[in-house]
N, C-alpha and C positions, 0 to 999 in steps of 0.2 A: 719367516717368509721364504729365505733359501729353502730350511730346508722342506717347506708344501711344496716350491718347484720343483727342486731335484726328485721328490717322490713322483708327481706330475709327471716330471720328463720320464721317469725310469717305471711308469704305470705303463702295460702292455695295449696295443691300439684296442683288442677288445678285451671284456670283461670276462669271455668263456675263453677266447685261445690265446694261449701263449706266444710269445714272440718263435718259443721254439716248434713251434706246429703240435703241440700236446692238447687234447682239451681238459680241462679245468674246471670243475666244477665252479667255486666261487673264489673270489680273491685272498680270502683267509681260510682255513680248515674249520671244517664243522665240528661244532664241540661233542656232540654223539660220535665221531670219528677216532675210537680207540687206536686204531691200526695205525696211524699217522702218527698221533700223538708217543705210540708207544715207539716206533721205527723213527722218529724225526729226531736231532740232534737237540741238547739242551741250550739255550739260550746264550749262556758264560760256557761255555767249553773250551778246550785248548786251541780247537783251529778258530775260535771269535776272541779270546782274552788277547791276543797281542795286537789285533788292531787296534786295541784303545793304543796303545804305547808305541806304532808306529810309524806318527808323526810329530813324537817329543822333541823338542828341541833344547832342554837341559837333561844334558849329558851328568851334571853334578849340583847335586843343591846349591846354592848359595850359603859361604861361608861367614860366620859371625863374625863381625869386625871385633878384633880390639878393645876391649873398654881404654879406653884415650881422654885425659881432658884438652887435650892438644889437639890442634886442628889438623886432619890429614889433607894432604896435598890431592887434588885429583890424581898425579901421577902414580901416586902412592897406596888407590885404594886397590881393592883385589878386582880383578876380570868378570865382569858380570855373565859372559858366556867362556863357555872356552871352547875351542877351535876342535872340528871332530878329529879323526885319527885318519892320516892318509894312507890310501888301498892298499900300501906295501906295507903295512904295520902287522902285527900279527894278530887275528882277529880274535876277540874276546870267547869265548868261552860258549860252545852251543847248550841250549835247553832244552829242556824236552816239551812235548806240545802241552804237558798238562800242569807245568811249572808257571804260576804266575809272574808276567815281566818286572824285574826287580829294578829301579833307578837304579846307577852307579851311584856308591859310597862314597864320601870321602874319603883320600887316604890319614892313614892313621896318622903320617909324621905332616906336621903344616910346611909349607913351603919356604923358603930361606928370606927371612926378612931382608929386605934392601937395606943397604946402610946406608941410616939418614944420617947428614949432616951436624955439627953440633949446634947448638943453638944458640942463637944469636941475639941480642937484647932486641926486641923489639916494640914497634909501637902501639899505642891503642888503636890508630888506625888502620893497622896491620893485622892484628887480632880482629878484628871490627869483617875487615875484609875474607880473612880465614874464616869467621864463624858463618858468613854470607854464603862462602863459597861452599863449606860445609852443608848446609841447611839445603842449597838447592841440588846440592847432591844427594842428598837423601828423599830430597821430592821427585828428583829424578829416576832414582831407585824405585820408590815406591810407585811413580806413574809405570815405570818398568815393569815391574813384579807382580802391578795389579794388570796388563796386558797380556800379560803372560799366562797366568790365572785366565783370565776369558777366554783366551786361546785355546787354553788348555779344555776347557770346559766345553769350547766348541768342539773341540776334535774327538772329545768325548762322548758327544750327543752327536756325532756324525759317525763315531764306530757305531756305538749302542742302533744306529739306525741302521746300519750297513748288518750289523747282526739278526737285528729283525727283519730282515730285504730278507736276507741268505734262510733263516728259518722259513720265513711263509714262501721262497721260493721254492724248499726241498717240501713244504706241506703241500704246494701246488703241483710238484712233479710226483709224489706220490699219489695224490688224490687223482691224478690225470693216467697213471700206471691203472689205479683203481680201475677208474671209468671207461679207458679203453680195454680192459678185461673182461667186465663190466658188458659193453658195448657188445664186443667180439663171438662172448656166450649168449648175448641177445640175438647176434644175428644168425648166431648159428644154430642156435633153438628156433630161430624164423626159418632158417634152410631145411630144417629138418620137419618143420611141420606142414612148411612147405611140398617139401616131397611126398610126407605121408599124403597129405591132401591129395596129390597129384593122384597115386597111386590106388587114395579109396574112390578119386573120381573115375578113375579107369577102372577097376573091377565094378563100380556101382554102373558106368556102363555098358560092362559085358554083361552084368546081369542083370540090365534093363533089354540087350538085344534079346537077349535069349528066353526074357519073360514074353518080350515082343513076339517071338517066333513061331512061343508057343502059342499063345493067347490068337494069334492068328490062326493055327493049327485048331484051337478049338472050336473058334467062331466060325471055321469052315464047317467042321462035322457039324457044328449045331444049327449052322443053315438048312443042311444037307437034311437032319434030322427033322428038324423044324416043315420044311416042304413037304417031305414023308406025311406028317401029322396033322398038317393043316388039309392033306387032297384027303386023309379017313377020313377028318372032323368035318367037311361038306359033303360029301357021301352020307356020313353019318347024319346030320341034317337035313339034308333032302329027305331021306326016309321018316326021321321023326315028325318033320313040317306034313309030311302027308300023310302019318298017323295021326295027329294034332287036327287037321283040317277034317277027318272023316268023326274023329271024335268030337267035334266042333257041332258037326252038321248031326249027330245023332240027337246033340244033348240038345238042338234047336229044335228039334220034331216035338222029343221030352218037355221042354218047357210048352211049348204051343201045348199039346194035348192034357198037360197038369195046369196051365190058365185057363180052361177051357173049364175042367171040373174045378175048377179053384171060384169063380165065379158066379158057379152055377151055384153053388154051397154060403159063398160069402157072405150074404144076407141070411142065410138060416143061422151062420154062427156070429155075426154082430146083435141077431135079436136075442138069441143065449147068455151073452155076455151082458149086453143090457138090462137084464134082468136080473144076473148072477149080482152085475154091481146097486143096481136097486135093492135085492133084498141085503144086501151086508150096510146099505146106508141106513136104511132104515133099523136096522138093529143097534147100527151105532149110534141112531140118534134117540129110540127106546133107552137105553143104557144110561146113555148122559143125562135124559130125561130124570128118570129113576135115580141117579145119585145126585143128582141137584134137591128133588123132594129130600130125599134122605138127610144129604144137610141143613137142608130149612124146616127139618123137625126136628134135629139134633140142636139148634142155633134155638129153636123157642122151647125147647125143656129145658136148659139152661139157662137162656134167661129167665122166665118162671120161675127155677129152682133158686136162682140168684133174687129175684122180686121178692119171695116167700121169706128165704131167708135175711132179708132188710125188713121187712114190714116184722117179723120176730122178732127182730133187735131193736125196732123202734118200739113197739108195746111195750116189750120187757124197762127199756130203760124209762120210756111211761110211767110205768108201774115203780118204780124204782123210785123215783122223784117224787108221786104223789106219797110214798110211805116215808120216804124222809122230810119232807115238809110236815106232816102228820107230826112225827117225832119231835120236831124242830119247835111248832106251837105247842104243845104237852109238856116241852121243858120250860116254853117261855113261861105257860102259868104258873107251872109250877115255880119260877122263879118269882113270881109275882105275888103267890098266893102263900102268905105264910103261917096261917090260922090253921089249914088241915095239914091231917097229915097225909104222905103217898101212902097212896092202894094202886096196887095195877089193874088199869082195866083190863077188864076178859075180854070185853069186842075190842080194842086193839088187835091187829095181827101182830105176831112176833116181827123182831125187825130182821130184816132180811142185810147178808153180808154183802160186799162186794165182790166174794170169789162168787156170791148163789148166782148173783145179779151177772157177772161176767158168761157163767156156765149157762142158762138161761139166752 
């Protein structure tokens, strides 16, 4: 929850400009944005790794106590923090940016044990009391150690945030260099087409005055010209109107005196023509005449020729039937009769085939 505030607070009032008057595209760099990405600092670099480490507050690990089956004294145990080094001490040793922050080490030699007392008989209540005092000094250690740890953890997550602030701020100040470059060639591609514009608007019209100038220039001769041509073409008219009017009046005398013989004629050649069409009727109706007989004698030779040839074909097969039935009794006797012997009769006819009978 801190830290959505502190982001909150430290978010810029708008979304496109920065606090510092830059525009911005968006609040993070776009992932198509090679240029930023490749010019913008790494994450962990030497000017972000010592923020984690500078707001540590152990100067030196905590040192392992003793293995002891003996109860230590509180005054006796070791310093859970130790006092930093005052301004006139001589200051430790500088790093360079790209050296990661080291805790101080222990020193090698331990510190001069206190001389404890000799020991003294004591009671189980005594001991009882020791191992009490023991016990919550170790939960007090360990509530210690585990606060410290959190601490730790937060100030860790509060660099790590401070390092991503400082990255997508230099991605926003570059992306904002971009854009106003960007911007700057926009506008001066707009100045400049600007001007042209300007410039083809002015020549387009001096060369609208000058077409104007002329086109006036011409519309005058062609008035000028025009007048000339219209007083010949009435002149001209007037003369043809009154060659036209006496040509008028000749061809009216003309027709009067050709309706006149037109008339006088017109019944001699309606009665020509009526006659002309009388005889060609008449021939056409002799004609039709004539090939209507023609077919109605062609229509009964044919049928005649078709009657003739039926009445042949009925005798024949007549004839056919009476000689097989003939046949037909002459074998019955003979199947009847079995005293004589066959003789062919001579008045029989011979028997006739079915090819004779068909051809017949």
């Amino acid at each position: 929850m801190r830290a959505t505030r502190a982001s909150v607070v430290d978010r810029p009032k708008s979304a496109n400009v920065s606090q510092r008057g830059t525009l911005v595209a968006l609040l993070s760099p776009r992932p198509g944005n090679r240029q930023a990405a490749l010019h913008a600092p790494q994450r962990w670099s030497g000017t972000t790794k010592p923020i984690i480490s500078r707001y540590c507050l152990i100067d030196k690990p905590l040192e392992t106590m003793p293995p002891t089956s003996l109860p230590v004294p509180m005054d006796a145990a070791q310093p859970l923090f130790e006092p930093r080094r005052p301004q006139d001490e001589t200051p430790p040793a500088t790093r360079t940016e790209s050296e990661p922050p080291v805790l101080a080490q222990p020193s090698v030699s331990s510190p001069p044990t206190p001389r404890r007392p000799k020991a003294r008989p004591t009671s189980p209540s005594t001991e009882c009391f020791h191992v009490r005092q023991a016990r919550l000094h170790a939960e007090e250690n360990a509530r210690l150690l585990a606060n410290r740890v959190a601490f730790l953890e937060m100030e860790r997550e509060r660099a790590e945030m401070d390092a991503s602030k400082l990255y997508v701020e230099h991605c926003r100040e570059v992306q904002a260099k971009e854009e106003a470059e960007h911007h700057r060639r926009l506008r001066q591609a707009r100045r400049e087409k600007d001007e042209r514009a300007i410039r083809a608007r002015r020549e387009k019209t001096l060369a609208l005055q000058a077409e104007h100038k002329m086109r006036l220039q011409h519309n005058a001769a062609r008035v000028q010209a025009q007048r000339i041509q219209s007083a010949r073409s009435v002149k001209q008219k007037r003369h043809a109107i009154e060659a036209e009017r006496t040509r008028k009046e000749a061809a009216v005398l003309q027709e009067k005196v050709h309706a006149k013989h037109k008339v006088l004629s017109h019944e001699e050649h309606l009665r020509r023509q009526r006659a002309v069409r009388e005889r060609e009727h008449q021939a056409r109706l002799e004609a039709a005449h004539a090939e209507r007989i023609r077919r109605e004698n062609e229509r009964h030779e044919l049928a005649d020729q078709r009657v003739a040839a039926m009445l042949a074909k009925e005798t024949a097969l007549k004839c056919t039937l009476e000689i097989q039935e003939c046949h037909h009794r002459i074998e019955l006797q003979k199947c009847f009769d079995m005293d004589t012997l066959f003789s062919r009769d001579a008045m029989l006819p011979e028997p006739v085939s079915p090819c004779q009978t068909s051809l017949i």
